[in-house]
gemmi code that builds the backbone of each chain (N, CA, C; Angstrom):
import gemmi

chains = {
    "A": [
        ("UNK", (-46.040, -84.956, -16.174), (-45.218, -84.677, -14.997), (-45.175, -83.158, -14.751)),
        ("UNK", (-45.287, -83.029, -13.219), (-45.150, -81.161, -13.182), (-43.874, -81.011, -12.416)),
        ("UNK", (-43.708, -79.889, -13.325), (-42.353, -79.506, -12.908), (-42.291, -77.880, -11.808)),
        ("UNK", (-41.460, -78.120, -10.640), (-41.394, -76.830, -9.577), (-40.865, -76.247, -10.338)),
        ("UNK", (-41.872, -74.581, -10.267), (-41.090, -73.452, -10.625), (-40.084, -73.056, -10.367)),
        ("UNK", (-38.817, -73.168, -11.099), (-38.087, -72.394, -10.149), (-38.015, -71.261, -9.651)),
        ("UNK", (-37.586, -70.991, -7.816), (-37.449, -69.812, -7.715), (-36.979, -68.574, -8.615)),
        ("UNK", (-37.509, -67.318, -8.683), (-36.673, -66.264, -9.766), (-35.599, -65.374, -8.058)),
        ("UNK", (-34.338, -65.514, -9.147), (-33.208, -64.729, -8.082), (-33.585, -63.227, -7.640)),
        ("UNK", (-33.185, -62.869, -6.819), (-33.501, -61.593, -6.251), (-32.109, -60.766, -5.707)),
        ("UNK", (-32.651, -59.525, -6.566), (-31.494, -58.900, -4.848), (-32.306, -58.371, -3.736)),
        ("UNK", (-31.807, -58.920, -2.520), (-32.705, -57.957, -1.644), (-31.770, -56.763, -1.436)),
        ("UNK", (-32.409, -56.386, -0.412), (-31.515, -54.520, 0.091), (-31.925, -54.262, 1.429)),
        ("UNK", (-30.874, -53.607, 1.872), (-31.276, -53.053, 2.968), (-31.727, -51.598, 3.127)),
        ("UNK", (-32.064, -50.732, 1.742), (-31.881, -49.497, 1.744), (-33.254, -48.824, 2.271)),
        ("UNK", (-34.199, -49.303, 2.790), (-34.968, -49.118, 4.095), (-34.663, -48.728, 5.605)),
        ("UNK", (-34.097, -49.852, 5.643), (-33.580, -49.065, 7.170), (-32.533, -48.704, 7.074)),
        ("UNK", (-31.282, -48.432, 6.022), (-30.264, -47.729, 5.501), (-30.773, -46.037, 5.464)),
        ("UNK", (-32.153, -46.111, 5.062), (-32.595, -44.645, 4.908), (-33.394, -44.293, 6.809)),
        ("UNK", (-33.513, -45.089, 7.257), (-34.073, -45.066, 8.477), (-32.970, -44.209, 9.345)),
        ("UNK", (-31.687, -45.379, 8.966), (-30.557, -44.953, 9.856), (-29.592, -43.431, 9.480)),
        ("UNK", (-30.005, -43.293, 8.308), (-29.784, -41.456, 8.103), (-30.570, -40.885, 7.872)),
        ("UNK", (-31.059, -40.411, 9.572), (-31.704, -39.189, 9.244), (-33.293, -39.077, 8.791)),
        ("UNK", (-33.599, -40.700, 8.517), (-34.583, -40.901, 7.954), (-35.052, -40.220, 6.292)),
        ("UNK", (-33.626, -40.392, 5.986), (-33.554, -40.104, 4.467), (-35.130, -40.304, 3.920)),
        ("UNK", (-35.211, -39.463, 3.123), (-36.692, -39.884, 2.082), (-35.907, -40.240, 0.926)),
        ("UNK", (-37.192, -41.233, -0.031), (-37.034, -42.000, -0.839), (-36.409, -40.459, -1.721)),
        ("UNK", (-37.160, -39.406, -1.851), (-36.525, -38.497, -2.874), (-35.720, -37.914, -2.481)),
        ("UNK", (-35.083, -37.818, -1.450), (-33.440, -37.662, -1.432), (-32.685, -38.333, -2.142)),
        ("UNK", (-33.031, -39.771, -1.783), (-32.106, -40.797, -2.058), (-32.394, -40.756, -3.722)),
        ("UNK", (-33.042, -40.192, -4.078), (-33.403, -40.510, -5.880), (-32.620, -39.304, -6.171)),
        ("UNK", (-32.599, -38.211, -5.497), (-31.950, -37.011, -6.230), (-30.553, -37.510, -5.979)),
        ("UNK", (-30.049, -38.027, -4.912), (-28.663, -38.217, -5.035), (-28.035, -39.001, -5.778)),
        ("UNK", (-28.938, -40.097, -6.350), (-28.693, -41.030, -7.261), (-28.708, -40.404, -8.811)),
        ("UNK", (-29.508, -39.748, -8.663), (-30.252, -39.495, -10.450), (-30.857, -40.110, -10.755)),
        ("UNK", (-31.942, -40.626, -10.284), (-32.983, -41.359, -10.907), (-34.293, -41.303, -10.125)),
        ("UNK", (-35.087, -41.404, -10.602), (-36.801, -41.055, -10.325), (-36.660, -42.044, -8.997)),
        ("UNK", (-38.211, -41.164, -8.116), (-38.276, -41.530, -6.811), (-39.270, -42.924, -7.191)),
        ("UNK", (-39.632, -42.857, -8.200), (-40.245, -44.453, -8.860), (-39.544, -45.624, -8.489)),
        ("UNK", (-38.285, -45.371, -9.592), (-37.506, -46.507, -8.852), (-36.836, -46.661, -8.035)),
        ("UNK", (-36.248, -46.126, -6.984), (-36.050, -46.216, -5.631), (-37.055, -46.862, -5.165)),
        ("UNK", (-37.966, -46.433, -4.929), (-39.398, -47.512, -5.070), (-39.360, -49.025, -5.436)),
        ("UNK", (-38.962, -48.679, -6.220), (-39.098, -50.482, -6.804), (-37.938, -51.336, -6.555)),
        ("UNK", (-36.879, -50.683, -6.293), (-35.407, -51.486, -5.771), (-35.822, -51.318, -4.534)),
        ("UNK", (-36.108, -50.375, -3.164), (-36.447, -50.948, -2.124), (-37.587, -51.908, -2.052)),
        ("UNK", (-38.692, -52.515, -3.055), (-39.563, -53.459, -2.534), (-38.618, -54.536, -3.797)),
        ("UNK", (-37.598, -54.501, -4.025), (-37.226, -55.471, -4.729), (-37.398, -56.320, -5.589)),
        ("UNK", (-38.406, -55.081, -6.697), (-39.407, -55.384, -8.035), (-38.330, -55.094, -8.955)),
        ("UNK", (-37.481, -54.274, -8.870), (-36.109, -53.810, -9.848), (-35.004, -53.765, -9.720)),
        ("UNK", (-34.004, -54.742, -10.174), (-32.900, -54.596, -10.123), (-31.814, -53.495, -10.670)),
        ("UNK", (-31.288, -52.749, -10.205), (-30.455, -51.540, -10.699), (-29.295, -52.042, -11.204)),
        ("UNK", (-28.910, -51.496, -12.077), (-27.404, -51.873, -12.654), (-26.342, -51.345, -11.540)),
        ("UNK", (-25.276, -52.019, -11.963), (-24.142, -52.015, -11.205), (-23.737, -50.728, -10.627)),
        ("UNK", (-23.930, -49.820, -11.828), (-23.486, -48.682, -11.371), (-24.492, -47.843, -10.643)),
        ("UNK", (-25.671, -48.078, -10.556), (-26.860, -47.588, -9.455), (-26.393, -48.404, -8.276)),
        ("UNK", (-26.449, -49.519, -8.361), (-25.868, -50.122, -6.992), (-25.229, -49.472, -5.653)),
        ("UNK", (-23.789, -49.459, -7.000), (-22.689, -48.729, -6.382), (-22.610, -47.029, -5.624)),
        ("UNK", (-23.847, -46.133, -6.809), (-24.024, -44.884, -6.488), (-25.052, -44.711, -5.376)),
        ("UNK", (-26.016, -45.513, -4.989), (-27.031, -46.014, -3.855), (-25.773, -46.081, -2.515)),
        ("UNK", (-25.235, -46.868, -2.787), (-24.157, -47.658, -1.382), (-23.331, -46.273, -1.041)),
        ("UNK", (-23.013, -45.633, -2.329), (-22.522, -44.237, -1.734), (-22.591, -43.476, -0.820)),
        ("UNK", (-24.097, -43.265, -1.418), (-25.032, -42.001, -0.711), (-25.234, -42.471, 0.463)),
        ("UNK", (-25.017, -43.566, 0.922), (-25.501, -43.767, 2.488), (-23.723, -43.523, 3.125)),
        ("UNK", (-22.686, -44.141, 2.111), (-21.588, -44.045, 2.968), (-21.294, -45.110, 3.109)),
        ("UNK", (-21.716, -46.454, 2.427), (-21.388, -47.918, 3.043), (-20.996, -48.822, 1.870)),
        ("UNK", (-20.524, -49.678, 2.097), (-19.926, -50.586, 1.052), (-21.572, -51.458, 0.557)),
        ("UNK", (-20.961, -51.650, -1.065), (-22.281, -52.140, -1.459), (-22.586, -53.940, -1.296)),
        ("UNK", (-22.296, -54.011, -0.418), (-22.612, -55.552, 0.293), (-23.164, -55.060, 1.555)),
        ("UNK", (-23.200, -53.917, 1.928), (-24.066, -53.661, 3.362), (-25.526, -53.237, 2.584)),
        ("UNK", (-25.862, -53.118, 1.229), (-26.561, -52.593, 0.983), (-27.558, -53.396, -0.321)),
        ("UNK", (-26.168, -54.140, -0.450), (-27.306, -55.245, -1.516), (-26.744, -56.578, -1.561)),
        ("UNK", (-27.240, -57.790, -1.707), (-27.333, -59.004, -1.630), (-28.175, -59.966, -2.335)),
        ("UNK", (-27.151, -60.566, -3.069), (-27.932, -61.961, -3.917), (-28.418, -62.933, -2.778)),
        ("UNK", (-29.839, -63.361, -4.073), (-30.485, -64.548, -3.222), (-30.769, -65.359, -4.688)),
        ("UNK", (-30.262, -66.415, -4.613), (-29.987, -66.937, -5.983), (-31.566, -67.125, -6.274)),
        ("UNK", (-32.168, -67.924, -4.506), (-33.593, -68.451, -4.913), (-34.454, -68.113, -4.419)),
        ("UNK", (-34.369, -66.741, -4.273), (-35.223, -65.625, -4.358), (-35.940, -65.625, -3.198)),
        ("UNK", (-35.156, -65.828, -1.566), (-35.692, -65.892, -0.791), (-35.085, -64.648, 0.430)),
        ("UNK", (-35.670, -64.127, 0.865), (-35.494, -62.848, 2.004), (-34.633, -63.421, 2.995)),
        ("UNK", (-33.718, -62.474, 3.327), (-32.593, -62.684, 4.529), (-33.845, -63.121, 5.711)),
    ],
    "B": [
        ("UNK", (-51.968, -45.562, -9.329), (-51.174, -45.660, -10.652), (-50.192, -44.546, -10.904)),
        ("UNK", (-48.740, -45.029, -11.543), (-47.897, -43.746, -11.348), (-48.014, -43.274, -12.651)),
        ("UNK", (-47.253, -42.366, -13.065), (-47.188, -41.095, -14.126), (-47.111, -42.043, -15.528)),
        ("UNK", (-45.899, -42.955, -15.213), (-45.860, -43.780, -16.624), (-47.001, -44.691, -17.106)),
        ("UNK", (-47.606, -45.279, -15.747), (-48.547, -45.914, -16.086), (-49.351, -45.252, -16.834)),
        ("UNK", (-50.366, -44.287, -16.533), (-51.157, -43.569, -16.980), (-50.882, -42.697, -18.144)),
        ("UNK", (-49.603, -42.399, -18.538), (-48.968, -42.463, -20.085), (-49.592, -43.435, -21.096)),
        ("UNK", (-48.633, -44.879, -20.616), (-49.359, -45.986, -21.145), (-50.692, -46.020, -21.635)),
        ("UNK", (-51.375, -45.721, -20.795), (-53.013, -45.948, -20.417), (-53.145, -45.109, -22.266)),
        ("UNK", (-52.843, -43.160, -21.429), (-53.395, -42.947, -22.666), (-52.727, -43.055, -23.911)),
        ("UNK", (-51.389, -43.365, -24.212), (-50.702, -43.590, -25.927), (-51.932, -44.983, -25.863)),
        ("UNK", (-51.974, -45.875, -25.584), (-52.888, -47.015, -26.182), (-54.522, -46.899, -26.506)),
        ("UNK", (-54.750, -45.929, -25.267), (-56.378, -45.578, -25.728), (-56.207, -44.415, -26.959)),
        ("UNK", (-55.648, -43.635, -26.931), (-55.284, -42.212, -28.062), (-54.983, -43.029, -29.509)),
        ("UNK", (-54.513, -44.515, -29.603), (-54.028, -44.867, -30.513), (-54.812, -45.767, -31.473)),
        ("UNK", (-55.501, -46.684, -29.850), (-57.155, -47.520, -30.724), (-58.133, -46.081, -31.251)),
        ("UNK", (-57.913, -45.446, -30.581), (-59.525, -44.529, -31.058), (-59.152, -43.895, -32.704)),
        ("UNK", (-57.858, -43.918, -32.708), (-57.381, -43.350, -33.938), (-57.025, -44.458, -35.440)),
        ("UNK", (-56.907, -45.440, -34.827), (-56.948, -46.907, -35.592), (-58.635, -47.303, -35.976)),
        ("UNK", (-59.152, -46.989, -35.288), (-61.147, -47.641, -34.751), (-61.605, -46.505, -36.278)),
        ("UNK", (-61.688, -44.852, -36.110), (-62.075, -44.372, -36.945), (-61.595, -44.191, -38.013)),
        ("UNK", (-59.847, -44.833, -38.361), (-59.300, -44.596, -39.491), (-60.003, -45.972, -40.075)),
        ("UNK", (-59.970, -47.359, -39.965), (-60.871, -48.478, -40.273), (-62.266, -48.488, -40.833)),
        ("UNK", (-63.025, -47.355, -39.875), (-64.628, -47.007, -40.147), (-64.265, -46.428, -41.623)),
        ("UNK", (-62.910, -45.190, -41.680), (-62.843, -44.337, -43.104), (-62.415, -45.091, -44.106)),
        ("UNK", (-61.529, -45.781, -43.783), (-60.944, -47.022, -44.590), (-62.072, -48.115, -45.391)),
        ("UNK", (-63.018, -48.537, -44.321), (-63.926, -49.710, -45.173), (-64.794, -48.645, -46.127)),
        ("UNK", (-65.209, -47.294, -45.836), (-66.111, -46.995, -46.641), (-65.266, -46.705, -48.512)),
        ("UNK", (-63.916, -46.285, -48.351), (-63.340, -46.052, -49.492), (-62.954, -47.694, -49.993)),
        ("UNK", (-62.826, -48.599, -49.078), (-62.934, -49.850, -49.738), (-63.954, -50.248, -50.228)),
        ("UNK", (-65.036, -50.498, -49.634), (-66.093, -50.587, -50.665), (-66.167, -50.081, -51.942)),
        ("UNK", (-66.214, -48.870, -51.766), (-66.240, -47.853, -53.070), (-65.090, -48.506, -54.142)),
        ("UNK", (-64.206, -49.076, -53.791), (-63.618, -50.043, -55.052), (-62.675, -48.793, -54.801)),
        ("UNK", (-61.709, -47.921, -54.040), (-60.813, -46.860, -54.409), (-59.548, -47.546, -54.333)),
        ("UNK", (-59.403, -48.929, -53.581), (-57.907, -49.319, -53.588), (-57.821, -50.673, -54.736)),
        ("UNK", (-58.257, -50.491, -55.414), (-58.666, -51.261, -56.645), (-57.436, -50.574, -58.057)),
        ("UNK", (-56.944, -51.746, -58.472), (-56.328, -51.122, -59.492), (-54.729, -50.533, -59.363)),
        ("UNK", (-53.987, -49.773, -60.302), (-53.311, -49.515, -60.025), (-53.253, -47.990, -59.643)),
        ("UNK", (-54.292, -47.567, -59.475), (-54.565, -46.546, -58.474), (-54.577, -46.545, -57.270)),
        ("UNK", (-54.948, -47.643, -56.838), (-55.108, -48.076, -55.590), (-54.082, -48.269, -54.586)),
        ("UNK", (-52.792, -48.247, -55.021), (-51.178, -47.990, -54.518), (-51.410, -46.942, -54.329)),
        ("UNK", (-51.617, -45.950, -54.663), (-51.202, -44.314, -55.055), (-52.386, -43.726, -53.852)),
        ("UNK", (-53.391, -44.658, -54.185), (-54.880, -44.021, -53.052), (-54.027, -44.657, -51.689)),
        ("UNK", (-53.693, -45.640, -51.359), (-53.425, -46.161, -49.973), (-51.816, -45.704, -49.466)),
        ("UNK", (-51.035, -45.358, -50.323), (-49.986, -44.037, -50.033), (-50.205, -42.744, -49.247)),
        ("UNK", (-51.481, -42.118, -50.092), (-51.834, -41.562, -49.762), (-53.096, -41.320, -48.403)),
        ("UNK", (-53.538, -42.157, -48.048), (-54.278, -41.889, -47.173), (-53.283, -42.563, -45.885)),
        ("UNK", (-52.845, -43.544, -45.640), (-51.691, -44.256, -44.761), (-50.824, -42.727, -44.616)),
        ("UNK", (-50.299, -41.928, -45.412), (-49.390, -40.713, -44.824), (-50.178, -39.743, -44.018)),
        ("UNK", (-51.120, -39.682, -44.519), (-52.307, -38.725, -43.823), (-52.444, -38.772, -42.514)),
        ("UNK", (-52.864, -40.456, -42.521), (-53.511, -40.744, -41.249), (-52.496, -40.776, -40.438)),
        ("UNK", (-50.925, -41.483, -40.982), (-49.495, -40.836, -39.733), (-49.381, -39.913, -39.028)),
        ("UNK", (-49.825, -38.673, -40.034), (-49.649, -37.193, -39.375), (-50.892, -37.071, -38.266)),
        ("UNK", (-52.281, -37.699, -38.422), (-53.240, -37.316, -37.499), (-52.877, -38.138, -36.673)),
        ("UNK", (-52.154, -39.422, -36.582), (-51.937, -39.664, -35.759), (-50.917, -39.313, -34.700)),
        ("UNK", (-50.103, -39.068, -34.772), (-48.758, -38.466, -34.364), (-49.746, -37.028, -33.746)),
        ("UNK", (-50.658, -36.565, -34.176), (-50.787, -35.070, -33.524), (-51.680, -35.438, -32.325)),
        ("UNK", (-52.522, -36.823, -32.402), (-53.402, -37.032, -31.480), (-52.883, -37.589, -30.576)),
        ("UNK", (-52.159, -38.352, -30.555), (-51.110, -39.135, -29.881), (-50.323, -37.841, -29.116)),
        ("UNK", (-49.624, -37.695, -29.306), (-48.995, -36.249, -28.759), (-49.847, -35.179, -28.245)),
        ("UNK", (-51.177, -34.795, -28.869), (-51.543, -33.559, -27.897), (-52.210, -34.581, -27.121)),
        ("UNK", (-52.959, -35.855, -26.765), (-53.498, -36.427, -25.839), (-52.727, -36.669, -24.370)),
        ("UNK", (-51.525, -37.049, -25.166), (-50.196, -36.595, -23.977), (-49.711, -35.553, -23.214)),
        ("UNK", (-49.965, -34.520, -23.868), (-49.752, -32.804, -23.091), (-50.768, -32.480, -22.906)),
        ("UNK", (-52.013, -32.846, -22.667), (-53.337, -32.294, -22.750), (-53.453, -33.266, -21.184)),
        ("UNK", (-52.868, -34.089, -21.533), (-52.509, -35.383, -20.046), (-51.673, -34.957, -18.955)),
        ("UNK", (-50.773, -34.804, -19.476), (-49.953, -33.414, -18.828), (-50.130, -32.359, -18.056)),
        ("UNK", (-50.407, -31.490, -18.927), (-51.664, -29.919, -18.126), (-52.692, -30.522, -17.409)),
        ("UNK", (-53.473, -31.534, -17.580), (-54.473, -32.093, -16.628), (-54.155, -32.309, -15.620)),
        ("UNK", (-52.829, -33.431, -15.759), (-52.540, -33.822, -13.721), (-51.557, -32.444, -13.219)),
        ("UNK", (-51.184, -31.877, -14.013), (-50.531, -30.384, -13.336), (-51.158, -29.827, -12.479)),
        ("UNK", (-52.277, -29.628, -13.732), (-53.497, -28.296, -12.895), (-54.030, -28.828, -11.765)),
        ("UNK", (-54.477, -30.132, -12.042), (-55.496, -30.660, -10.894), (-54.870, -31.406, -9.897)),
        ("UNK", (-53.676, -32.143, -10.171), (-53.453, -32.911, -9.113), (-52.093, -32.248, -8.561)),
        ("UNK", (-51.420, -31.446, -9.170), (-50.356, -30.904, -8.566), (-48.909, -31.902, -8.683)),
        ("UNK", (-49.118, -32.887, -9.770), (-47.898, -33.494, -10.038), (-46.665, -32.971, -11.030)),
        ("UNK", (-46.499, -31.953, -10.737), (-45.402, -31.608, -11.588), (-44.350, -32.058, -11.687)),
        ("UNK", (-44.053, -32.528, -10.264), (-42.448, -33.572, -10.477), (-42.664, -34.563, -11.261)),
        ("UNK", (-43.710, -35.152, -11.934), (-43.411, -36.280, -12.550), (-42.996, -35.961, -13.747)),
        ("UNK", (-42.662, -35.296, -14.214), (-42.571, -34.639, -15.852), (-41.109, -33.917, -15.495)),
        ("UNK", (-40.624, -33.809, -14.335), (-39.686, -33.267, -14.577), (-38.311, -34.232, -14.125)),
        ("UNK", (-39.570, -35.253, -13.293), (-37.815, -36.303, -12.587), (-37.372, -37.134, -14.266)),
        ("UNK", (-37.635, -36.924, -15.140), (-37.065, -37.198, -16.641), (-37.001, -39.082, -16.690)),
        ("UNK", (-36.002, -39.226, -17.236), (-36.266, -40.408, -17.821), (-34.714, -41.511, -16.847)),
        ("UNK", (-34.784, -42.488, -16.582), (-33.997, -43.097, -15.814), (-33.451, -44.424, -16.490)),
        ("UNK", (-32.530, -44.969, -15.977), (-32.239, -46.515, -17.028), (-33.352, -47.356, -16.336)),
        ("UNK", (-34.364, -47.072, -15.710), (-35.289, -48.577, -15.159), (-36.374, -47.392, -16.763)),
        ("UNK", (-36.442, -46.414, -16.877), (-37.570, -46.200, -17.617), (-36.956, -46.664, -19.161)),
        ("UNK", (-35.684, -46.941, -19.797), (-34.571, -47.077, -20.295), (-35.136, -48.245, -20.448)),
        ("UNK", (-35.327, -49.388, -19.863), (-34.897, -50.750, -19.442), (-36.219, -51.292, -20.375)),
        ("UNK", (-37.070, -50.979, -19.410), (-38.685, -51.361, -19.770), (-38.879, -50.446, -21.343)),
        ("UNK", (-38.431, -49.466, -21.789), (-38.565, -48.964, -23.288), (-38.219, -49.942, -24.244)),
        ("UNK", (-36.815, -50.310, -24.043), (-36.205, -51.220, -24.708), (-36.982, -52.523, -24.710)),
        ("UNK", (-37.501, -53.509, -23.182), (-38.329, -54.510, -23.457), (-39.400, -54.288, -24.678)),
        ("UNK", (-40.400, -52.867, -24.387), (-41.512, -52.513, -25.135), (-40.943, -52.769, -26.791)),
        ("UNK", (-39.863, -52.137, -26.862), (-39.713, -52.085, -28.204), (-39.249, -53.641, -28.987)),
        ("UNK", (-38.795, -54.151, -27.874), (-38.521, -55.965, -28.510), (-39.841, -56.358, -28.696)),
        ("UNK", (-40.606, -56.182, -27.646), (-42.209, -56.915, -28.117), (-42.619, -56.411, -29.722)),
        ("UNK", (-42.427, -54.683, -29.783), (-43.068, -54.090, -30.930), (-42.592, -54.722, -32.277)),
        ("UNK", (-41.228, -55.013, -32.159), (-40.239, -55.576, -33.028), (-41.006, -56.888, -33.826)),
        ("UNK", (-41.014, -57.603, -32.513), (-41.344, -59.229, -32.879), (-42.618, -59.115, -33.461)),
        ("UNK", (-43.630, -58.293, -32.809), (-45.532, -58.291, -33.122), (-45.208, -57.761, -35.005)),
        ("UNK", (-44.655, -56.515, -35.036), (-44.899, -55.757, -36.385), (-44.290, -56.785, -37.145)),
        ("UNK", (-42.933, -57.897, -36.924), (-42.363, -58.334, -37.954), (-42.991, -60.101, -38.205)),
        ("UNK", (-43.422, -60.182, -37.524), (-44.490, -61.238, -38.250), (-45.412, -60.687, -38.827)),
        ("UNK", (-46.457, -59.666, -38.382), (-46.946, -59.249, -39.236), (-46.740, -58.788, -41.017)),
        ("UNK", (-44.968, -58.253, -40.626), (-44.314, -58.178, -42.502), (-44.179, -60.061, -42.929)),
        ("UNK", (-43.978, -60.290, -42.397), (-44.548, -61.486, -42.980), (-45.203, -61.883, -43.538)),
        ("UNK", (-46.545, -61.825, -42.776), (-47.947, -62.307, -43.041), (-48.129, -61.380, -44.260)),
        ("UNK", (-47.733, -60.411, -44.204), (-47.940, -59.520, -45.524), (-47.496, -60.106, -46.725)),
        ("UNK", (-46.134, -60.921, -46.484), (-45.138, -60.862, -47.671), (-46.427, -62.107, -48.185)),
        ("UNK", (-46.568, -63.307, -46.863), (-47.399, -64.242, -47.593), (-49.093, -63.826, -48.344)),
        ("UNK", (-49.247, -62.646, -47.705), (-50.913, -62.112, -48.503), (-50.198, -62.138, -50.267)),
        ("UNK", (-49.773, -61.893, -50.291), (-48.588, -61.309, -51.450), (-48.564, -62.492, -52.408)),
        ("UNK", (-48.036, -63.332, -51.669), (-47.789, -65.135, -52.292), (-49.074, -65.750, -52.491)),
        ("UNK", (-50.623, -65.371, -51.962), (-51.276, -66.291, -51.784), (-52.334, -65.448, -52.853)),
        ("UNK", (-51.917, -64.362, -53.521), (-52.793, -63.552, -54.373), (-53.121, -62.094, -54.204)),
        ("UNK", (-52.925, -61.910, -52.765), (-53.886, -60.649, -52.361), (-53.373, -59.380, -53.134)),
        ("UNK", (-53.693, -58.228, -52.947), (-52.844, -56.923, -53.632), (-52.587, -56.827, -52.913)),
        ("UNK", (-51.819, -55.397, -53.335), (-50.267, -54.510, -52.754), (-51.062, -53.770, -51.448)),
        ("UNK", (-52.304, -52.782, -51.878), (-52.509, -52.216, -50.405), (-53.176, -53.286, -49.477)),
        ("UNK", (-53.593, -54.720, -49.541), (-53.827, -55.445, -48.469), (-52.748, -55.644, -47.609)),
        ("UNK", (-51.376, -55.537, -48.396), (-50.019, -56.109, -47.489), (-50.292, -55.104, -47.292)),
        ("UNK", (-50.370, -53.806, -47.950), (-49.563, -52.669, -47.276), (-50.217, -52.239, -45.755)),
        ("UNK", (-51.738, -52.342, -46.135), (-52.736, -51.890, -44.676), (-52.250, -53.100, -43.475)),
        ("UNK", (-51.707, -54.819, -44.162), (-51.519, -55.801, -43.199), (-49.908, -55.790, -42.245)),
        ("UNK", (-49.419, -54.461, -43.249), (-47.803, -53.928, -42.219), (-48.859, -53.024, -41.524)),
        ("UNK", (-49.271, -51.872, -41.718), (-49.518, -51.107, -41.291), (-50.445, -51.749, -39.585)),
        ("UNK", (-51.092, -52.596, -40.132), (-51.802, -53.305, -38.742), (-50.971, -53.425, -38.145)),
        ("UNK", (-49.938, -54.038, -38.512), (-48.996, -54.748, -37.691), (-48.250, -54.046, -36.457)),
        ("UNK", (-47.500, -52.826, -37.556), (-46.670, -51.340, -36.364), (-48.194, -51.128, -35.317)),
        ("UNK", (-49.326, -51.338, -35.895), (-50.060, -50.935, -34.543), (-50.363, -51.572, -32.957)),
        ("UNK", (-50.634, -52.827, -33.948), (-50.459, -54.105, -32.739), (-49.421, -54.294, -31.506)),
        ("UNK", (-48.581, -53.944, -33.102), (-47.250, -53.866, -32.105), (-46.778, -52.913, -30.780)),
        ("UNK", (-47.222, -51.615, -31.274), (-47.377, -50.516, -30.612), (-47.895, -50.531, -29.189)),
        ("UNK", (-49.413, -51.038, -29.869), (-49.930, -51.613, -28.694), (-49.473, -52.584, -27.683)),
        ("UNK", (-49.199, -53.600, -27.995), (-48.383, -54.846, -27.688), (-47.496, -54.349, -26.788)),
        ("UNK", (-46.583, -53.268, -27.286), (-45.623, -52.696, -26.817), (-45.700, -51.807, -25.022)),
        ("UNK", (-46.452, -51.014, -25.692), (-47.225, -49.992, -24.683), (-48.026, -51.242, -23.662)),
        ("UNK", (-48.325, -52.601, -24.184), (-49.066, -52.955, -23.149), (-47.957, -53.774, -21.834)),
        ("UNK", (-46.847, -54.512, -22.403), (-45.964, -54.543, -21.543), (-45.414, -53.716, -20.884)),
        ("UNK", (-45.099, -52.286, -21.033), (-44.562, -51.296, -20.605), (-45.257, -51.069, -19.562)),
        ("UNK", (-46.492, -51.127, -19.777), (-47.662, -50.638, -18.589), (-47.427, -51.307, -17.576)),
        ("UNK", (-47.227, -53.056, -18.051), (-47.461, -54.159, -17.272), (-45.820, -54.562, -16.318)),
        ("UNK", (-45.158, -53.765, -17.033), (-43.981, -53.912, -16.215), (-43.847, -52.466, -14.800)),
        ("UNK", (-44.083, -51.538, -15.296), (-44.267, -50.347, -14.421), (-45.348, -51.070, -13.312)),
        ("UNK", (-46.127, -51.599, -13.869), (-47.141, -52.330, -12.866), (-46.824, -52.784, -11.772)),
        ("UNK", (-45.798, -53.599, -11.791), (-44.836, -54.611, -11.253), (-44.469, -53.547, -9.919)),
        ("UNK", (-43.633, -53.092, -10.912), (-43.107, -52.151, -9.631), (-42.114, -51.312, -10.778)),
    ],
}
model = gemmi.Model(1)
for chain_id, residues in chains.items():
    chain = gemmi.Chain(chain_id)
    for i, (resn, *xyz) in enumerate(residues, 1):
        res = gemmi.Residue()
        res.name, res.seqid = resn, gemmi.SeqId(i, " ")
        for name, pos in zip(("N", "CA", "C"), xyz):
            atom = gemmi.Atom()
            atom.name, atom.element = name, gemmi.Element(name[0])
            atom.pos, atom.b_iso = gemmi.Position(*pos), 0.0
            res.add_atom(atom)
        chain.add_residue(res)
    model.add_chain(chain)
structure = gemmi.Structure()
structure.add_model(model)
structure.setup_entities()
């Protein structure tokens, strides 16, 4: 018997056009304001890496917005 | 490929090439009957510390020699300086669970060379395989996760 993979959960983000909408933030702004390499900014906007809570929270900052405008569970790993 | 990747790349190639010719030096003093005996603790002490230190220096200058290369030529200096992050944090820690699990079956397999007759420097060279595998093992998820994204 084969069994469906299950989907793997995701967060997506909006911190693409979050960086669009200021200013057209660059990814290494947004990494210097965070503290962390313009790598992973990288990889949390294509939604290869999940950031801990407290990156989350320091991301949602830097734009100025609550971190539900900025990140969102998808249990089954599917895009808004 | 980004900065870590190509880290990866070279700790694993810097590390076979240094495993490949310590093996070539290794079978010829095995033959020769040098880990034979109870000398043969004392000979494989001694050459296993040796080869740590050459390794550790090759390993390391292959890395700053990696370094000064994409400096000079490619002009990446930020990558050496945006430092280390909890996603580089994250994936270290995976690497090192793989290294964990690979080297400690390997003490195993040692303890059983042990049980099944073999001598002391067969376990000892069959840990020593092991931290390498592992190493490798290690370094090869690391790569493969940076890969990812």
């Amino acid at each position: 018997m084969v069994r469906a993979k299950k989907p793997k959960p995701q967060i997506a983000n909006n911190i693409r056009r979050l960086r669009f909408d200021h200013d057209e933030m660059t990814q290494k702004a947004l990494a210097e304001a965070t503290g962390v390499t313009r790598q992973t900014i990288m990889a949390i906007e294509a939604a290869k890496y999940s950031p801990s809570l407290e990156l989350a929270f320091q991301i949602a900052q830097a734009f100025g917005e609550p971190i539900q405008n900025v990140f969102s569970y998808q249990p089954d790993g599917t895009e808004d | 490929m980004s900065f870590q990747e190509r880290m990866s790349l070279t700790v694993m190639t810097a590390s076979t090439v240094a495993y490949i010719i310590f093996m070539l030096l290794i079978g010829r003093a095995w033959n020769a009957g040098r880990f034979e005996g109870p000398e043969g603790l004392v000979y494989t002490g001694k050459t296993l510390l040796i080869f740590i230190a050459i390794f550790i220096v090759l390993t390391v200058g292959s890395l700053i020699i990696q370094a000064i290369f994409e400096t000079v030529l490619t002009g990446e200096e930020d990558a050496m300086d945006e430092g280390e992050d909890e996603r580089d944090r994250a994936y270290e820690f995976q690497s090192l669970r793989i290294q964990s699990i690979v080297s400690g079956v390997f003490f195993c397999a040692s303890l059983g060379a042990l049980w099944a007759g073999f001598s002391g420097p067969v376990a000892i060279h069959l840990i020593f395989f092991g931290f390498f595998i592992g190493m490798i093992a290690g370094e090869l998820r690391k790569f493969l996760l940076y890969r990812e994204g």
